[in-house]
C-alpha positions, 0 to 999 in steps of 0.5 A, spaced: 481 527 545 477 530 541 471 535 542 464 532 540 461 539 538 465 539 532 461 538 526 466 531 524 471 529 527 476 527 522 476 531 515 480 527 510 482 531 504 483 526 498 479 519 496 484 515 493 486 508 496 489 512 502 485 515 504 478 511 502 483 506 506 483 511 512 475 512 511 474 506 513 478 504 519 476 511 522 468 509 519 469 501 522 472 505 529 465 510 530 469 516 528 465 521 524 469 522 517 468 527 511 472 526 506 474 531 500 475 529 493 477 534 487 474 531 482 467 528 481 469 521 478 474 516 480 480 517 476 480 512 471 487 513 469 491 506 469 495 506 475 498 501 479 496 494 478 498 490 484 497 489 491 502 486 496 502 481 502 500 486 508 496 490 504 491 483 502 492 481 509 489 488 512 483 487 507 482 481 507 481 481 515 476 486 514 472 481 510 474 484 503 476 477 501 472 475 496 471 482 493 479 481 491 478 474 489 473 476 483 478 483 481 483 478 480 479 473 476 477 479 472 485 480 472 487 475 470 482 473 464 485 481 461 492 478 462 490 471 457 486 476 452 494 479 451 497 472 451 493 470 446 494 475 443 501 474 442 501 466 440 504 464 434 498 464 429 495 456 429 497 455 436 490 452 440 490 456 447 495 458 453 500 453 454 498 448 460 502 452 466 503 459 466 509 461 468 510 463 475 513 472 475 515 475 483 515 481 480 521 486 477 527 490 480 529 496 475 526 491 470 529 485 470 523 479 471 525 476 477 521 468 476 518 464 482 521 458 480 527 459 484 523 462 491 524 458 496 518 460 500 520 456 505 523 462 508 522 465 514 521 471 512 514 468 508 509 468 514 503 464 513 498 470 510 493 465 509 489 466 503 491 473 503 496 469 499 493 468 493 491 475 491 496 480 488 493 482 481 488 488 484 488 495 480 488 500 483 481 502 480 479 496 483 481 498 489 479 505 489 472 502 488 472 496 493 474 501 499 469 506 497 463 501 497 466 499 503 466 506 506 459 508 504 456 501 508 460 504 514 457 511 514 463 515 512 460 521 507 464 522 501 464 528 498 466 529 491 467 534 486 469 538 492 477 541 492 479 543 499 481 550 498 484 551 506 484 550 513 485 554 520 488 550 525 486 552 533 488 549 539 483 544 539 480 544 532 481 546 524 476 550 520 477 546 513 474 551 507 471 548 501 468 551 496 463 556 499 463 553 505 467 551 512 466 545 517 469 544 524 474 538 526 478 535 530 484 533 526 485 534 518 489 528 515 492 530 507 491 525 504 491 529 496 497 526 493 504 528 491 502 536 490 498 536 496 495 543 498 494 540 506 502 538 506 504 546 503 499 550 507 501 546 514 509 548 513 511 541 512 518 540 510 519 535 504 526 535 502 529 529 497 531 529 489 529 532 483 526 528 478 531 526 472 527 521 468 520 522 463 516 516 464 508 514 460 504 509 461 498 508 457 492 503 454 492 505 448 490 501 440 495 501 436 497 498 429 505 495 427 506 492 435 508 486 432 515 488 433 514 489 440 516 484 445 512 483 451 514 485 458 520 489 460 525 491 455 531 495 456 534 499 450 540 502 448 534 509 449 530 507 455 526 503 457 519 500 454 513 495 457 509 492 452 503 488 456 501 484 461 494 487 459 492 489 452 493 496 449 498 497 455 504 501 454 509 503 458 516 507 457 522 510 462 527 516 457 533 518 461 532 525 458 529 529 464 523 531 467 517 533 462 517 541 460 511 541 462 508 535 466 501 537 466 500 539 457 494 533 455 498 526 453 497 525 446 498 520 441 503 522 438 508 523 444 506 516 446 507 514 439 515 517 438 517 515 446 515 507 444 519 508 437 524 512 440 525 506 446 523 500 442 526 502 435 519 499 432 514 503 427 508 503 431 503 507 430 498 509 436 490 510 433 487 511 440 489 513 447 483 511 452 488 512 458 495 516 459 498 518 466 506 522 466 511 521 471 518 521 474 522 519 478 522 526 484 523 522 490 521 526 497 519 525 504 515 529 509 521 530 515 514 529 519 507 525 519 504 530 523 504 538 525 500 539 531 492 537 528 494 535 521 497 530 519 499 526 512 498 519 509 500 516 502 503 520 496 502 527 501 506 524 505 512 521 500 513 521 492 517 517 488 518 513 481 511 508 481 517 502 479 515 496 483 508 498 484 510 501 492 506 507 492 498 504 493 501 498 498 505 504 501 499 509 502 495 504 505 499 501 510 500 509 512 492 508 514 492 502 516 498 505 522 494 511 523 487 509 522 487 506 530 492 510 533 487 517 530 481 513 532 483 511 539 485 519 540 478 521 538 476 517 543 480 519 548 483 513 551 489 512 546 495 511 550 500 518 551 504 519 545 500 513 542 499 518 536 506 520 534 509 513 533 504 514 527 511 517 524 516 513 527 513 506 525 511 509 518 517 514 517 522 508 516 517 504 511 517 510 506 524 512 506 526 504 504 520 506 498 524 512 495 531 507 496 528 502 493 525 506 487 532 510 486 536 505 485 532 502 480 532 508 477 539 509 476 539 501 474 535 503 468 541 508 466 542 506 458 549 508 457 555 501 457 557 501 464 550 501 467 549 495 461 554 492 464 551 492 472 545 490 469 548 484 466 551 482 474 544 484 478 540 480 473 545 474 474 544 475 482 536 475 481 536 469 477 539 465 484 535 462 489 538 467 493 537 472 490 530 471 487 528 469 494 531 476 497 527 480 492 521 475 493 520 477 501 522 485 499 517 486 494 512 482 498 513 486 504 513 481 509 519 484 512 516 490 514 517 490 521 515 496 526 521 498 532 517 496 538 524 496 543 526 491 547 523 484 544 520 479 547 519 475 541 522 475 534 515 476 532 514 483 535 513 488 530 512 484 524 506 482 520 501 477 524 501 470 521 495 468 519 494 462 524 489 456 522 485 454 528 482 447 530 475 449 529 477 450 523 478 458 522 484 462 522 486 468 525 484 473 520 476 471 520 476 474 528 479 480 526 473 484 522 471 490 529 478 493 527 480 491 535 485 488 538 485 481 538 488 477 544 489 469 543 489 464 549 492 459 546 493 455 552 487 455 556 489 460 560 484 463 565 489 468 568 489 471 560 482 472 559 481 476 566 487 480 565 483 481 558 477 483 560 479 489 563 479 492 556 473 490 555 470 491 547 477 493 545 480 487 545 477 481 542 479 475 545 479 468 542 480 462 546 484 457 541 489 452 539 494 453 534 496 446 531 501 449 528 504 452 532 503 449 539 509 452 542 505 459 542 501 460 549 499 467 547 499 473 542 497 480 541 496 483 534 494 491 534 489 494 530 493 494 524 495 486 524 502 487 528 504 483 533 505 487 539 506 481 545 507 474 545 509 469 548 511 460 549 510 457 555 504 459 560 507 466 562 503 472 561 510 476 562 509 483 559 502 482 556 499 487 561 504 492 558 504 491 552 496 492 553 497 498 557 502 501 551 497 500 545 490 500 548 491 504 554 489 504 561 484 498 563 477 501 561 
């Protein structure tokens, strides 16, 4: 438990998407939070620009439904500006349907016509669903709004320059200034001073490829075709969003990752990757990357811990980084917050890292392999032509879907009771007409009676505002008696039929001793 004479409890060193995401668990919980940003302004550049299935469902049980819904419009009217865009003169407007995309594995489109989502694996995310277009900008911004209505003070412009670990406290150092805590959280990216200072292992692979991404205005793209596009010298990306440009060369990391992007270096990587005289005349936004690969061994080192890119860094092919960083606080938030509060469970803390660990160390696989699927010599030409024939099956299509989507993220929680334990919560539709998701917005466990049970809801009651119960009917799923969904929209008991078997254990696990 944390000391209240402490200034704060939690000082959170970084506010992009993780840690504005675990701001905002730890703020809803009642937790005193300060977080540190180095720079003064919500970094601009463009960054990742989509959001998977968990991360909408976490979102979207804290009431940030509607704010999605309007960031993916806006998205979605960008990307028709570019299609429009490359229409062939004389033609009226966007042809009737829209073709369906999944997503891309090293590059290679994967359609959704072929999806069955009638897969098991698809769980029912309600309108959580239809959201997947989100920028990174766009969510930076909605969890900073979201953590400022909570009363978590942010300050930015602030660079967290070291901390002192007591036994029960950290002395953190910004500027000229020092605050008192009890737990650090690094959330400050892939070069994290939090993560160096603690002595954190971070073995993985050297980077072997130089990746830009840019906006930029440019003359003589008629010749660059949309989408992804594998060459004979790399890889180049033209689209979805107008100006935007990506290339992928296989040359080596950068000399120097940190030079200024100028127009020139964009504009000789796209010729080179594309064969096509473009000329750049304006950059207005540009990132590097590579594709270094590494993982933090552990995700806490006594009252410091580590959450997104601190805690692991890879090539952002897929887009897995942000929805990775914001499962990590979605993990941790809860678990951090009941320790504060001084009634988590023995051990409670360090499942943080055996649950997220596993997550991660796919991520970097994932991103490894489509790494060396990007190789452009003949051998690796040749097994792109296979892996491109295998997506375009149902199968196959199907199999990246549930991947990319992260419907399959499943937590060990040992013996199962029921093949839901570990997995995401569907989100179920009541008789009255509400669904699971819309009883979710304390951040609290939620316990369904989904047979009338008076037995449940006294067992219930002994955890008092921990848990929130909801007595309903499920249509859909009528063999359910009852369900237990942890803070961060896991399931962690269920059952069919009346028995109420392992429910008081699985309380006492997650929530701790009745209060």
């Amino acid at each position: 438990m944390t000391s209240r004479g402490t200034e704060y409890d939690v000082v959170i060193a970084g506010a992009g998407p993780a840690g504005l995401a675990l701001a905002c668990e730890l703020g809803l919980a009642g937790v005193r939070v300060l977080v540190l940003e180095r720079l003064a302004e919500p970094d601009p550049t463009l960054k990742a620009g989509a959001i998977n299935v968990p991360t909408a469902e976490a979102f979207y049980r804290r009431g940030m439904l509607p704010a999605m819904q309007e960031e993916q419009r806006r998205g979605f009217e960008r990307m028709k500006d570019f299609i429009r865009s490359k229409m062939p003169e004389g033609a009226s407007d966007l042809p009737p349907k829209m073709p369906k995309v999944a997503g891309h594995f090293a590059g290679i489109m994967v359609g959704g016509e072929q999806i069955r989502f009638d897969d098991p694996g698809f769980r029912d995310a309600g309108p959580a669903s239809g959201v997947m277009l989100l920028a990174q900008q766009a969510v930076e911004s909605m969890l900073g709004e979201r953590a400022e209505e909570l009363g978590v003070e942010i300050r930015r412009g602030v660079e967290l320059t070291g901390f002192d670990e007591g036994d029960d406290t950290v002395t953190v150092h910004f500027g000229q200034e020092s605050a008192t805590a009890g737990w650090l959280v690094g959330c400050d990216g892939g070069r994290s001073l939090v993560r160096k200072n603690a002595g954190f292992d971070f073995p993985g692979t050297d980077p072997s490829i130089t990746g830009r991404q840019a906006l930029v205005d440019m003359t003589g793209d008629e010749g660059l075709r949309p989408g992804w596009n594998h060459t004979g010298h790399g890889i180049y990306v033209n689209g979805p969003l107008p100006g935007r440009i990506l290339t992928v060369e296989m040359d080596g990391p950068p000399a120097d990752r940190d030079a200024p992007i100028t127009a020139g270096e964009l504009q000789g990587s796209l010729r080179r990757t594309s064969g096509v005289d473009v000329t750049i005349t304006a950059v207005h936004s540009a990132t590097r990357y590579t594709d270094n690969a590494r993982q933090a061994t552990e995700y806490r080192r006594g009252r410091v811990l580590l959450a997104g890119d601190a805690a692991h860094v890879h090539s952002p092919f897929g887009g897995q980084g942000l929805n990775l960083g914001v499962g990590d606080a979605m993990n941790l938030g809860w678990k951090l917050a009941a320790t504060v509060h001084g009634w988590a469970p023995d051990g409670l803390l360090d499942t943080y890292t055996t649950e997220r660990h596993p997550i991660g160390a796919w991520v970097l696989e994932w991103t490894r392999a489509q790494v060396a699927l990007m190789r452009t010599d003949e051998r690796t030409r040749m097994l792109r032509g296979v892996v491109g024939d295998l997506l375009s099956t149902s199968d196959g299509s199907t199999y990246l879907a549930k991947k990319l989507s992260g419907v399959l993220h499943r937590y060990d929680m040992g013996e199962q009771g029921h093949d839901w334990i570990g997995l995401g919560t569907p989100d179920l539709a009541f008789a009255d007409g509400t669904r699971l998701g819309e009883h979710c917005a304390r951040g609290a466990f939620v316990l369904l009676d989904l047979a009338d049970s008076a037995e449940l809801r006294e067992l219930a009651a002994g955890w008092g505002e921990r848990v929130e119960l909801v007595t309903a009917k499920a249509p859909e799923h009528p063999e359910l008696s009852g369900l237990l969904m942890r803070p961060d929209g896991h399931v962690a008991w269920a059952r069919e039929g009346g028995a109420l078997d392992g429910l008081a254990e699985a309380l006492q696990r997650w929530a701790g001793e009745p209060a």
